[in-house]
C-alpha positions as CSV (number, residue, x, y, z in Angstrom):
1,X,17.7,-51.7,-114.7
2,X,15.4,-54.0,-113.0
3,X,14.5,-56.0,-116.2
4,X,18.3,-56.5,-116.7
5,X,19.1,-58.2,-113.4
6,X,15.4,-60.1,-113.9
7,X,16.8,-61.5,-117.3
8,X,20.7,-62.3,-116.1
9,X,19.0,-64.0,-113.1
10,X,16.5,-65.8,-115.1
11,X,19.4,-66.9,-117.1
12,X,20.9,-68.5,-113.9
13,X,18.2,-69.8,-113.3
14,X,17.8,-72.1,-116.1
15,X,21.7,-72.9,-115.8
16,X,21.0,-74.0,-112.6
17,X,19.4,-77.1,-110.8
18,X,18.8,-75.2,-107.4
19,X,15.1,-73.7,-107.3
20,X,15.5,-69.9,-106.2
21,X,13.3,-66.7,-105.5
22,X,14.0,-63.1,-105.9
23,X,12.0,-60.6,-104.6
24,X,12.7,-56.9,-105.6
25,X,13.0,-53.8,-104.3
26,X,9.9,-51.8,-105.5
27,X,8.1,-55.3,-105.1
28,X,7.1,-58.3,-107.3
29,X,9.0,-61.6,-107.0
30,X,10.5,-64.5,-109.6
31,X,10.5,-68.0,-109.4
32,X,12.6,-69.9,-111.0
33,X,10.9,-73.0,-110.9
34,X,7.3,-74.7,-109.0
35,X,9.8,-76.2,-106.4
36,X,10.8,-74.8,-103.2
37,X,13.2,-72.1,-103.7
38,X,16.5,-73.4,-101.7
39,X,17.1,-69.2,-100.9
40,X,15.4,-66.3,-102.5
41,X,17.4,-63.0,-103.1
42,X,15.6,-60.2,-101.6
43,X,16.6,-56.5,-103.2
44,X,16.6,-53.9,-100.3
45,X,17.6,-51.0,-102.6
46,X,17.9,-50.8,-106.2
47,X,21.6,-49.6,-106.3
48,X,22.3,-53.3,-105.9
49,X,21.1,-53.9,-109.7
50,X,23.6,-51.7,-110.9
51,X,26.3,-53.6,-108.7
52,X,25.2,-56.7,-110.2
53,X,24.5,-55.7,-113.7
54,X,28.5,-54.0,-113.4
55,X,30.0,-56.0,-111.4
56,X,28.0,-59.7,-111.6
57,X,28.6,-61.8,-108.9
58,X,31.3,-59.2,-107.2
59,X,28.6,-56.6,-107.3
60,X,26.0,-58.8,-105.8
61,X,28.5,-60.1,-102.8
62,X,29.5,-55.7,-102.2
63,X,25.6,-55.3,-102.5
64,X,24.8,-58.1,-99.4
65,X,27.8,-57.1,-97.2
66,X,26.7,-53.6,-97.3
67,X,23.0,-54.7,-96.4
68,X,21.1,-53.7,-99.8
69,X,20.6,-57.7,-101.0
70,X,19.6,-60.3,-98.4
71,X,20.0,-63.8,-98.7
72,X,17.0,-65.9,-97.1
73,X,17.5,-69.2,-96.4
74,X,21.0,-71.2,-97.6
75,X,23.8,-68.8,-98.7
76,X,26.0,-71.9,-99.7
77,X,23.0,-73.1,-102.0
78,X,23.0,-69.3,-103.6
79,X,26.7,-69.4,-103.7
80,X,26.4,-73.1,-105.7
81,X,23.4,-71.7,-107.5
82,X,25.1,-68.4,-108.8
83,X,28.6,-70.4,-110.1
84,X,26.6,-73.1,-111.5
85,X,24.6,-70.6,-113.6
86,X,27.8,-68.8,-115.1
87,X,27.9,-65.7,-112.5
88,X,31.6,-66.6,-112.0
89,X,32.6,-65.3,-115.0
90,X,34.4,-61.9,-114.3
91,X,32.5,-59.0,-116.2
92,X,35.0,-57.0,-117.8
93,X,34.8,-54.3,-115.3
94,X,36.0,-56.2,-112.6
95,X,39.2,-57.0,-114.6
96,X,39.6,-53.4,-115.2
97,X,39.1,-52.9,-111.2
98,X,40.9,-55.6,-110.5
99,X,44.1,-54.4,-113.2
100,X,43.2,-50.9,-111.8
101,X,44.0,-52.1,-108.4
102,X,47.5,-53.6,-109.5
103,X,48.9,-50.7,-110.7
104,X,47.8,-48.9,-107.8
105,X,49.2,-51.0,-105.1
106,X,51.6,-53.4,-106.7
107,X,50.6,-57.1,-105.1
């Protein structure tokens, strides 16, 4: 799973102008360029790769609020960083979720 969420983020990565780090779980860390990193994502638990690679940038917002992803340095840069490099797209879970979630509760 880890070489999944390494290649999606090294996709954002080159879709984005703002230099970022990743550091992961069971150690290692990615650079996405020679410059500073503006934030560097740092994996506490590897059930946040799953969230990501299901959900993309919904999973990886569930995965910091519930402590298993950190965000080191400027969360508005990683914010900029992630919808500049296409992670705003909704995966097609999350509009099954999201159409799941309709149904359910009707608003």
């Amino acid at each position: 799973m880890r070489s999944l969420i390494e290649t999606a983020l090294r996709q954002v990565g080159e879709r984005t102008s703002i230099p970022f780090a990743v550091r992961f779980a069971e150690g290692g860390e990615h650079r996405t360029s020679d410059r500073p990193p503006a934030f560097t994502l740092v994996f506490r638990d590897a059930r946040a790769y799953w969230r990501i690679a299901a959900f993309g940038h919904i999973g990886l917002l569930e995965a910091y609020f519930d402590g298993e992803l950190d965000i080191e340095g400027s969360l508005a840069r990683a914010m900029a960083a992630g919808m500049e490099g296409g992670m705003d797209r909704p995966k097609p879970l999350v509009r099954v979720r999201n159409w799941w979630h309709e149904l359910r509760f009707s608003n």
